[in-house]
C-alpha positions as CSV (number, residue, x, y, z in Angstrom):
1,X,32.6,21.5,-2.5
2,X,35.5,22.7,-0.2
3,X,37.3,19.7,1.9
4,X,35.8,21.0,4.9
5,X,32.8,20.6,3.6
6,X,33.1,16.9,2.6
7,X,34.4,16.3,5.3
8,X,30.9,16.7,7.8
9,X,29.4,14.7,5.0
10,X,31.6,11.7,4.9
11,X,31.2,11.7,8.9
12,X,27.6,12.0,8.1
13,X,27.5,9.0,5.6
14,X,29.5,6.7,7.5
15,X,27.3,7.4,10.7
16,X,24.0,6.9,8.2
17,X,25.9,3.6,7.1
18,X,26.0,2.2,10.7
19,X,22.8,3.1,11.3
20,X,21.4,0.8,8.7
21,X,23.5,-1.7,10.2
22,X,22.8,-1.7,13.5
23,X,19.1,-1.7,12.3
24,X,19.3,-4.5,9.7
25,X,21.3,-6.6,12.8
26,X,18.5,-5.7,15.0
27,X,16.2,-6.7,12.3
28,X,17.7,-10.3,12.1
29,X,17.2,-10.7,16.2
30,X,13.9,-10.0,15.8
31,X,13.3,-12.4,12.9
32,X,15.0,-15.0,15.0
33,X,13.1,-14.2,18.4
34,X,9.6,-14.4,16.1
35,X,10.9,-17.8,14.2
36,X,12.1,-19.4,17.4
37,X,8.8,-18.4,19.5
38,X,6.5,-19.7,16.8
39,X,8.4,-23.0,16.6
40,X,8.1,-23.6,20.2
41,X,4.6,-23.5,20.3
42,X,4.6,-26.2,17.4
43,X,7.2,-28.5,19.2
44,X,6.2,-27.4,22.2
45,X,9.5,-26.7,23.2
46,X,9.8,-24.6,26.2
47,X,13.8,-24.3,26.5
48,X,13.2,-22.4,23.1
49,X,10.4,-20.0,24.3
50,X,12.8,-19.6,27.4
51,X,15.9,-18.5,24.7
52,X,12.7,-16.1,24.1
53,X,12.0,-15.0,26.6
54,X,15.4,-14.3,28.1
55,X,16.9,-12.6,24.7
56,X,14.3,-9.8,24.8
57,X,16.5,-7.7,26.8
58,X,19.2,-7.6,24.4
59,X,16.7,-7.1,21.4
60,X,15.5,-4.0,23.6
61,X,19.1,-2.5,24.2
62,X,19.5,-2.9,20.1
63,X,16.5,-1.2,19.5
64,X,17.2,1.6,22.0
65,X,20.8,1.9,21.0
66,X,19.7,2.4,17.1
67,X,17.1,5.1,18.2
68,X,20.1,6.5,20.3
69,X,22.3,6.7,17.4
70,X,19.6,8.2,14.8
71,X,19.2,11.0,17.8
72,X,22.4,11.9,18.0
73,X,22.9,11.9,14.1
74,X,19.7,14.9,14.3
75,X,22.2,16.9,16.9
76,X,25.6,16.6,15.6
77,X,24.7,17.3,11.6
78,X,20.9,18.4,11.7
79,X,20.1,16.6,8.5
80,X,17.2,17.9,6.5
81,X,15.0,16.9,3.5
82,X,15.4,13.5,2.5
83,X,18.2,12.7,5.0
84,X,16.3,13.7,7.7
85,X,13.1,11.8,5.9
86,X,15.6,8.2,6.3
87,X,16.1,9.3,10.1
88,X,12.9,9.4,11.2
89,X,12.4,6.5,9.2
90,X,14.6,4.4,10.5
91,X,13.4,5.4,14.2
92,X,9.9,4.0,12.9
93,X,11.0,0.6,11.5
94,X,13.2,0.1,14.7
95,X,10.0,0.6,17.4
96,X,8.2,-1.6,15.2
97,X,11.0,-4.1,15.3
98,X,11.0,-3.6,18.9
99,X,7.0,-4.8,19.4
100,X,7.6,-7.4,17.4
101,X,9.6,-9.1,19.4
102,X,7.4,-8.9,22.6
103,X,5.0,-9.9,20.2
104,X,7.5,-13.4,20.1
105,X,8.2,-13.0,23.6
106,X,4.0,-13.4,24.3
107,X,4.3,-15.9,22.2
108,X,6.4,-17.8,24.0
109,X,5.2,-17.2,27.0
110,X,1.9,-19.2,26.2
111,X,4.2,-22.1,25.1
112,X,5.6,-22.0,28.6
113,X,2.2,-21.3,30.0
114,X,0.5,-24.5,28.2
115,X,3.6,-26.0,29.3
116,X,2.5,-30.2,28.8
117,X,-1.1,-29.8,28.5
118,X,-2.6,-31.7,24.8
119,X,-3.8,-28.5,22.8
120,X,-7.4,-28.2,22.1
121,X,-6.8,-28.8,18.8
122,X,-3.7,-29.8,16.0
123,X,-1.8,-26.6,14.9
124,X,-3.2,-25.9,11.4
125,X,-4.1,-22.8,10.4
126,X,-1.7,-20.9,13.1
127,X,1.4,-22.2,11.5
128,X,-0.3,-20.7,8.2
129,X,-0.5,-18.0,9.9
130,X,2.5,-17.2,11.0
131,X,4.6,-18.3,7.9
132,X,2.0,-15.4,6.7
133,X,3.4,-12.5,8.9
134,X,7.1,-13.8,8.8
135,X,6.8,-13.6,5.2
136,X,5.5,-9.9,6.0
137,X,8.3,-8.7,8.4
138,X,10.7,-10.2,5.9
139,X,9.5,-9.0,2.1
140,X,8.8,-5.3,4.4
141,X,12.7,-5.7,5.6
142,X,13.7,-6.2,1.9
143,X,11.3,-3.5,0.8
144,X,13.9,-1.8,3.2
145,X,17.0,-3.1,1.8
146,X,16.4,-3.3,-2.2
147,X,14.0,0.4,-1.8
148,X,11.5,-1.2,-3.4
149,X,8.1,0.4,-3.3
150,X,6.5,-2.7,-5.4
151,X,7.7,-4.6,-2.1
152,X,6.5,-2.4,0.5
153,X,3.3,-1.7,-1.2
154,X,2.6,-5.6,-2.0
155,X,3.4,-6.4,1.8
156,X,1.1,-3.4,3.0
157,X,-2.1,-4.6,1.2
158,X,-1.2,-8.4,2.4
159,X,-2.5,-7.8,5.5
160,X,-5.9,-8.1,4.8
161,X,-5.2,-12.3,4.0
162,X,-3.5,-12.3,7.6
163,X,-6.6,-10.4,9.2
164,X,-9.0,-13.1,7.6
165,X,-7.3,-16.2,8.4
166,X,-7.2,-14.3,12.1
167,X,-11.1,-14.5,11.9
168,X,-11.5,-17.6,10.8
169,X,-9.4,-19.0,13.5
170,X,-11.7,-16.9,15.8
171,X,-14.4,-18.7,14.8
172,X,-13.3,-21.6,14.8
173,X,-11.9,-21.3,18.5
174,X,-15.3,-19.7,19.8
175,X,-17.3,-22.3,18.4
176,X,-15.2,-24.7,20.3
177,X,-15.9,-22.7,23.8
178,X,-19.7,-22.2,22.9
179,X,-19.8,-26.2,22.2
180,X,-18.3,-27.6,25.4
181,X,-17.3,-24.8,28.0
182,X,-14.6,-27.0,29.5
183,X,-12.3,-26.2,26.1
184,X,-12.1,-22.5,27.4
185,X,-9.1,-22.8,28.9
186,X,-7.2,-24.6,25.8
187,X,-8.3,-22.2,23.5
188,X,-7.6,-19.0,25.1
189,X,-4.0,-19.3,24.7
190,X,-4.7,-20.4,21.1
191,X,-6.7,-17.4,20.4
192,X,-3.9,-15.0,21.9
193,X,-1.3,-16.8,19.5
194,X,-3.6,-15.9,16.8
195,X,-4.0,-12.1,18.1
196,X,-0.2,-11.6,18.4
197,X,0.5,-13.2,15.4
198,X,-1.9,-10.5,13.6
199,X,-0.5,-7.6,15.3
200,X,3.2,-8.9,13.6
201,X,1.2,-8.6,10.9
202,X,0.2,-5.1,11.7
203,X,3.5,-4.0,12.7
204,X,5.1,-5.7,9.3
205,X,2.5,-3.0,7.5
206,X,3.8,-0.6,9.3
207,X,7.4,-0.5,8.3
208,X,6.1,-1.3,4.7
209,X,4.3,2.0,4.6
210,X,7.6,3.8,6.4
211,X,9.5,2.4,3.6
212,X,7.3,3.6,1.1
213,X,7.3,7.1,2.6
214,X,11.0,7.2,3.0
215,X,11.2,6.3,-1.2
216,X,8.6,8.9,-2.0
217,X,7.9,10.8,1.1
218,X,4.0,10.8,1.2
219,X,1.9,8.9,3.5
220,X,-0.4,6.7,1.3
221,X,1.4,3.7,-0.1
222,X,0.4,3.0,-3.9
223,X,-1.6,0.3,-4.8
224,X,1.0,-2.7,-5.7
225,X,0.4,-3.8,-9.7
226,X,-0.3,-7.5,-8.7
227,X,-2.8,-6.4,-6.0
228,X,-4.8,-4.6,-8.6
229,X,-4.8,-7.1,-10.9
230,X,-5.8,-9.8,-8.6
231,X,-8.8,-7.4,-7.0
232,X,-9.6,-6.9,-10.9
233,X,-9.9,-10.4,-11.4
234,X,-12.4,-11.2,-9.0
């Protein structure tokens, strides 16, 4: 390779480099803003949801600024193959970052919408919940980092135990509105929790399988060895 050939590619490389970066630091905002909104609920804190609230702007200039970057990356060296393939992926995991967060920002909307009012009900199986799609967005994020498909794949078929425990909260909620009408209005924000918290779930899936078709570029994420052996089992 000629030195002005390397030198495009080390241009290239160091501008891949801070694109990770800026997308793992985007990453950690968004873990925060999710952590933070969940813990508000529970304490009931609403200068915390307000940090929320009020910090989504700045995850939404990150997220627009990494999406920026990748772009111009595409126009200055028009990468192909498997360089391209870690573009577009990193354009993927960053919008899913990006609904996460207003997915924390709902959340903490609700705490400032309940505001003092007693809950219908001790926080139980939400916390579960969400400890169940943090877990998600961060095993997918070090899916990301390590490139491990085990990871990504293991996170990926996970979501089905956050989709139950959304349905059984359901239930449980509904038969609290069907038993005494008044509750309606205490568990409606209770229920939305439980929506937004499954959708993090979703969008934790969704970088999973990005990460799993930017290690092996195809679409369908394998099976992970555990998940196998566990459905085996049963």
């Amino acid at each position: 390779m000629s030195t002005g050939e390397q030198m495009p590619r080390r241009a290239f490389d160091a501008a891949m480099s801070e694109l990770f970066e800026d997308t793992l630091a985007l990453a950690g905002e968004v873990e925060r803003a999710l952590q933070n909104s969940v813990q508000s609920l529970k304490d009931r804190d609403l200068e915390l949801a307000a940090e929320v609230v009020n910090g989504d702007d700045v995850i939404d200039e990150s997220a627009m600024a990494v999406d920026q970057a990748a772009e111009k990356i595409i126009a200055k060296h028009q990468p192909v193959s498997s360089d391209l393939r870690r573009i577009i992926s990193t354009m993927r995991i960053s919008r899913d970052l990006e609904r996460i967060a207003d997915l924390a920002v709902n959340i903490a909307k609700i705490t400032q919408d309940i505001g003092g009012e007693p809950l219908l009900k001790p926080l139980i199986d939400i916390p579960r919940m969400a400890a169940i799609a943090q877990g998600m967005v961060r095993d997918s994020l070090t899916a990301l980092i390590e490139e491990n498909l085990d990871q990504a794949s293991d996170v990926y078929y996970r979501d089905e135990e956050i989709d139950g425990l959304f349905m059984q909260i359901f239930r449980e909620l509904l038969s609290y509105m069907i038993e005494d009408p008044r509750s309606v209005h205490r568990a409606i924000p209770l229920l939305f929790v439980a929506r937004h918290l499954e959708r993090v779930g979703d969008h934790a899936t969704n970088i999973a399988e990005t990460v799993a078709y930017l290690l092996t570029g195809e679409r369908e994420v394998p099976v992970a060895a555990d998940h196998v052996e566990n459905n085996g089992s049963e």
